[in-house]
C-alpha positions in Angstrom: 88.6 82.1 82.6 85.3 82.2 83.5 83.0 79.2 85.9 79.0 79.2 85.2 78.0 77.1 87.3 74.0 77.4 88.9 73.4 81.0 89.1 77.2 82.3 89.4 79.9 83.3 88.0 83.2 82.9 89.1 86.7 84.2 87.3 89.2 81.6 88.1 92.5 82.5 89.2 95.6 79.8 88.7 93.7 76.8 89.4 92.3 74.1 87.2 92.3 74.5 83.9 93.6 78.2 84.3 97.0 76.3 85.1 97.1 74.7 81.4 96.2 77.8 79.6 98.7 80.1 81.7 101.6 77.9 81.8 101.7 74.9 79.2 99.5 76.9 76.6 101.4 80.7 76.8 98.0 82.5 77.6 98.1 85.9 79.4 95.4 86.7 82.4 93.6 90.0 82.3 96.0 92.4 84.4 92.4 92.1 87.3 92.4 88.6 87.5 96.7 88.5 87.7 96.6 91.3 90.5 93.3 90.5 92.6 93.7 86.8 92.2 97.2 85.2 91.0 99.0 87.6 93.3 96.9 86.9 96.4 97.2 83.2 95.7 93.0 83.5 95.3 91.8 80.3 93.9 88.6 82.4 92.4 86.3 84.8 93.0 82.6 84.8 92.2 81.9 88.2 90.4 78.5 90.1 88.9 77.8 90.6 85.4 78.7 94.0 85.5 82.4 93.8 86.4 82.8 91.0 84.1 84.4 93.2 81.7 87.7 93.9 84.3 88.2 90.1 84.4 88.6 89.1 80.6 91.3 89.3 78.3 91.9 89.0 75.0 90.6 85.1 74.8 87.6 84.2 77.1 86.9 80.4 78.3 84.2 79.8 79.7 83.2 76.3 81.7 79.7 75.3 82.6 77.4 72.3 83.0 74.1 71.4 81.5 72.3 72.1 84.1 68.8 73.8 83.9 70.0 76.8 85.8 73.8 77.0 84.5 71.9 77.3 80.8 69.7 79.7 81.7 72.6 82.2 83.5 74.8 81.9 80.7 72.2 82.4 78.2 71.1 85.6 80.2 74.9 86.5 80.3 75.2 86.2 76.8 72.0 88.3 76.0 73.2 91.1 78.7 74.5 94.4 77.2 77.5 93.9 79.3 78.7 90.4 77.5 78.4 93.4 74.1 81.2 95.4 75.6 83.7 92.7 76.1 86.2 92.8 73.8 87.2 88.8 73.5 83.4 88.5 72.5 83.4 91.8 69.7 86.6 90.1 68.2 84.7 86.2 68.6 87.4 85.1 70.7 85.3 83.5 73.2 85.7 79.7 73.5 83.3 77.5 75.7 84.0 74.4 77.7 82.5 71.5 79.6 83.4 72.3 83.4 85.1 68.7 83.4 88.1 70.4 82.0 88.6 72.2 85.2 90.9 70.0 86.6 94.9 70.3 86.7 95.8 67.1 86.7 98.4 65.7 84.6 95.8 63.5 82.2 93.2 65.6 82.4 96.0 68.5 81.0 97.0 66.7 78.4 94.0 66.1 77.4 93.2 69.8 76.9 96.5 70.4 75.3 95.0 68.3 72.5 91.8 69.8 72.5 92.1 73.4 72.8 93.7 74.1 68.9 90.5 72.4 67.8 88.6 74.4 69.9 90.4 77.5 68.7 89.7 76.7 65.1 86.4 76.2 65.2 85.6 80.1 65.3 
């Protein structure tokens, strides 16, 4: 799970809508983000492009706004060489997302629940 948000990036750890995609939705984290941030109870951690790669697992979901900046870091991400490396992008796995999902509230979970197999179909 990855936050764009201005100029950063932060992995999420079991927060928000990592919660729904871990628990409710079966998803596994990338063995970094289980023991650097799910073990230490870490709600996130704001990385650099380059260790991206450590962070992601098979699936990545990534949340962002509209904002001028957000577009322009994400769009830089995705042109990087490093965003070629990542598997869950070579094998088009990579599923993007308003950062209003990142909530774990009950409504805003079932919600998602409803929303992520259309997501997942769309690729």
């Amino acid at each position: 799970m990855l936050l764009v948000m201005g100029d950063n990036l932060y992995v999420m750890g079991h927060q928000g809508i990592s919660v729904s995609l871990y628990d409710m939705l079966g998803f596994i984290p990338a063995s970094k983000v289980q023991t650097d941030l799910i073990d230490k109870k870490e709600r996130f951690a704001t990385i650099s492009n380059e260790v991206l790669p450590s962070f992601i697992g098979d699936e990545l979901f990534i949340l962002s706004d509209q904002s001028e900046e957000t577009i322009a870091t994400t769009r830089n991400l995705m042109n990087s060489e490093v965003w070629k490396t990542i598997p869950a992008v070579q094998n088009k796995r990579v599923y993007t997302l308003d950062s209003s999902w990142n909530f774990d509230d009950a409504i805003t979970r079932e919600r998602l629940l409803e929303q992520i197999p259309d997501l997942m179909k769309q690729k």
